[in-house]
C-alpha positions in Angstrom: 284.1 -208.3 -32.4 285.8 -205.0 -31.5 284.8 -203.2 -35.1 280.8 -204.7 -33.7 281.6 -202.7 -30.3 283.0 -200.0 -31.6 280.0 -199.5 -33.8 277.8 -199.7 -31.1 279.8 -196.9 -29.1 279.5 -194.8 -32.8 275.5 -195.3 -33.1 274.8 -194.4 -28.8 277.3 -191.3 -29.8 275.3 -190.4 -32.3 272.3 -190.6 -30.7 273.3 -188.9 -27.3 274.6 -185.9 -29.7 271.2 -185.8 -31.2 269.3 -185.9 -28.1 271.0 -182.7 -26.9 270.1 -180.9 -30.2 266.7 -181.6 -29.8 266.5 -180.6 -26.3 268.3 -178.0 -26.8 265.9 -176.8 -29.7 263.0 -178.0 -27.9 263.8 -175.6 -24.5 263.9 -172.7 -27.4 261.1 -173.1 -28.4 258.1 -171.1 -27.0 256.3 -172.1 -24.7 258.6 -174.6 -23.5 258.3 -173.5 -19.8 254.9 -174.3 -19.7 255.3 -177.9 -21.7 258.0 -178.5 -18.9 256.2 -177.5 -16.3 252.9 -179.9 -16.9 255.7 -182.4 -17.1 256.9 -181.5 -13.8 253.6 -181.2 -12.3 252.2 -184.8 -14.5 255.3 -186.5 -11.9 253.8 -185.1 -9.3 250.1 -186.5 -9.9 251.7 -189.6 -10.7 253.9 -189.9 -7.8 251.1 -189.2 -5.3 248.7 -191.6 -7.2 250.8 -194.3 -6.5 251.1 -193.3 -2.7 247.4 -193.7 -2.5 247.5 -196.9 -4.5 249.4 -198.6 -1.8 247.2 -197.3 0.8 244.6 -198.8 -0.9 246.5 -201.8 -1.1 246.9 -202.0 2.8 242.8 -201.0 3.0 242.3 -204.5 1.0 244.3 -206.9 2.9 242.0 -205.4 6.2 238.5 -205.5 4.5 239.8 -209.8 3.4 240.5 -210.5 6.7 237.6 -209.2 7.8 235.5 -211.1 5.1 237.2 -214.4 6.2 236.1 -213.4 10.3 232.7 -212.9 8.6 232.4 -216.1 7.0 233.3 -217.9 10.3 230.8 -216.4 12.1 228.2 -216.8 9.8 229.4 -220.8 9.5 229.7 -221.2 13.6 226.1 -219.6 13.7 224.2 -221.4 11.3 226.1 -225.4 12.6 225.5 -224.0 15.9 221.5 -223.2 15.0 221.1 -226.9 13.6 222.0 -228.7 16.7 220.1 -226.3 19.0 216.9 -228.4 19.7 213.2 -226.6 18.6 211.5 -224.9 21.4 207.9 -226.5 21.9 208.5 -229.4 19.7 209.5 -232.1 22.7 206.9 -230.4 25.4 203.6 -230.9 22.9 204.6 -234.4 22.6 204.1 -235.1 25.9 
């Protein structure tokens, strides 16, 4: 169990020590600025897309309750316009 651990600890060692080299090669590369740069600036886009995501969010919940109102109103209006007697219907009969 320990040699399984300890193997584990060897391989993430390896691989942290590999990740430096290549970032390390990678920042001397040229043009790394600008690669790191868009990178900086993708975050950005991305972090404000998701800022107008949940306002967007908030703007559905409102236009679903006001869906539901409209329903009501259009079920209250047309029970209410079936029980309303016809005008001139009664009067011509007599």
């Amino acid at each position: 169990m320990v040699d399984q651990k300890q193997d584990k600890q060897d391989l993430m060692g390896k691989l942290a020590d590999l990740s430096e080299g290549a970032i390390q090669r990678l920042s001397d590369a040229p043009g790394a600025d600008r690669v790191l740069q868009a990178l900086k600036g993708l975050g950005d886009r991305v972090d404000e897309l998701q800022r107008r995501t949940r306002g967007f969010e908030e703007l559905e919940k409102r236009l679903s309750a006001v869906e539901k109102r409209v329903d009501g109103l259009a079920k209250s209006k047309s029970s209410a316009s079936r029980r309303a007697p016809k005008s001139g219907s009664t009067s011509e009969k007599a």
